[in-house]
C-alpha positions in Angstrom: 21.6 12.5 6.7 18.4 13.7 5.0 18.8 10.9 1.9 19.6 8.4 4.7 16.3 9.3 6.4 14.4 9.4 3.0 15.6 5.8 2.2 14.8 4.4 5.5 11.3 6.4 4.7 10.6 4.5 1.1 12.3 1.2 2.3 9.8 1.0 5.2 6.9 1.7 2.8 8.1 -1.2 0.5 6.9 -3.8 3.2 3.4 -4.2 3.0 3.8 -4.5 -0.8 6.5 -7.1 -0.6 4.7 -9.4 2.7 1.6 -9.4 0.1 3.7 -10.4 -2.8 5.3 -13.7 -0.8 1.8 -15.0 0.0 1.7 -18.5 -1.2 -2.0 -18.8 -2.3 -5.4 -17.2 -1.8 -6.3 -18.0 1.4 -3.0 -16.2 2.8 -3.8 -13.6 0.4 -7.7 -13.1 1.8 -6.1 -13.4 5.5 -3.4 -10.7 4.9 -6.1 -8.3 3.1 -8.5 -8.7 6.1 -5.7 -8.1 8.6 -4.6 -5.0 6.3 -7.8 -3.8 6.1 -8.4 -4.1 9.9 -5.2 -2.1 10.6 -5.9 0.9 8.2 -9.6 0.8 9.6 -7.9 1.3 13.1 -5.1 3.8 11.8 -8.0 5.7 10.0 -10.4 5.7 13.2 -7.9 7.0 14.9 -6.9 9.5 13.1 -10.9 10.5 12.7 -11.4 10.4 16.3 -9.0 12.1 18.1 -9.9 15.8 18.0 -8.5 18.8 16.0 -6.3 20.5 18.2 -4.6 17.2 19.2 -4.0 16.4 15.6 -0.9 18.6 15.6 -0.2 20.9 13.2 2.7 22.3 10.2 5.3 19.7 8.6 4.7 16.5 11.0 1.3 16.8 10.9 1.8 16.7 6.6 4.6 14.2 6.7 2.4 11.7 8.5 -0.2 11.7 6.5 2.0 11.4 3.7 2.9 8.1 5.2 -0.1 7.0 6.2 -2.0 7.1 2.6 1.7 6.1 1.1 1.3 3.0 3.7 -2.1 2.0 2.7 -1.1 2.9 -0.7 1.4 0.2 -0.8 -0.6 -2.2 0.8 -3.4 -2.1 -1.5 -1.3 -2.3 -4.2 0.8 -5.3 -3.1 -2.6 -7.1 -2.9 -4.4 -6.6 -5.9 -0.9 -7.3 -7.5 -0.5 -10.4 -6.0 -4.2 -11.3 -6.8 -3.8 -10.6 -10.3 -0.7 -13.1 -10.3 -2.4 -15.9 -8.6 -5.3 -15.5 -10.4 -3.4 -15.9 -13.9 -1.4 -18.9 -12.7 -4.8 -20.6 -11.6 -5.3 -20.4 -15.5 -2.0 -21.8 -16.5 -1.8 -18.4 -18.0 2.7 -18.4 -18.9 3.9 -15.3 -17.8 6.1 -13.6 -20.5 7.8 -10.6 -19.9 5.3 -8.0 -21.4 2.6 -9.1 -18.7 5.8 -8.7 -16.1 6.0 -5.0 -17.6 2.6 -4.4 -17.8 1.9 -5.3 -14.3 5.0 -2.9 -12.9 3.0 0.0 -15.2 0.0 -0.7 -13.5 1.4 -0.9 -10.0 2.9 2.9 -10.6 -0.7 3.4 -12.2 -2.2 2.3 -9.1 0.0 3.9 -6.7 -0.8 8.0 -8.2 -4.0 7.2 -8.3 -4.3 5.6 -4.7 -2.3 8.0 -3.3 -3.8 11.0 -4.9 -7.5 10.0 -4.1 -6.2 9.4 -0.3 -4.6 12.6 -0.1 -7.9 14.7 -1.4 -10.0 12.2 1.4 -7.7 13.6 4.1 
């Protein structure tokens, strides 16, 4: 029951990454990234606004945080990944499989980092 609920958990997180990696070309990529950055503005505000003893309190409170810098986390991710790609293909740059590697290392570069700078903001 509890690795069911943890799957559903990281599977859900996977979708911002993966709608930014189907965008055809920039302009889809600059619309997604504004509409991204709208919604975790709005999360965010939220979150900022609503007073502390409404905030709740013990493992909830924790777990959704977790999820909310793990959610913006994946989203920024997805689209500097996907802007690195089409950049490189405007170039006619031929993708080999150590730039394939090297971009996977720095996604899981870019997701600790992200995620631990998010978590010391909160």
């Amino acid at each position: 029951m509890f690795d069911s609920l943890i799957l559903l958990f990281i599977s859900l997180l996977t979708i911002p990454f993966l709608i930014a990696q189907v965008m055809p070309n920039r302009k889809w990529l600059i619309a997604y990234a504004i509409f991204f950055g709208t919604l975790a503005i709005c999360l965010y505000y939220n979150h900022v606004t609503t007073p502390i003893e409404r905030r709740g309190n013990g493992f909830s409170y924790a777990f959704g945080i977790a999820d909310a810098c793990l959610f913006y986390t994946s989203g920024i991710v997805g689209i500097l990944n996907r802007a690195i790609v089409l950049y490189l293909k405007s170039i006619a740059y031929t993708m080999k499989i150590w730039f394939i590697a090297s971009i996977v290392i720095l996604d899981a570069i870019l997701i600790i980092l992200i995620f631990i700078a998010l978590l010391t903001y909160y």
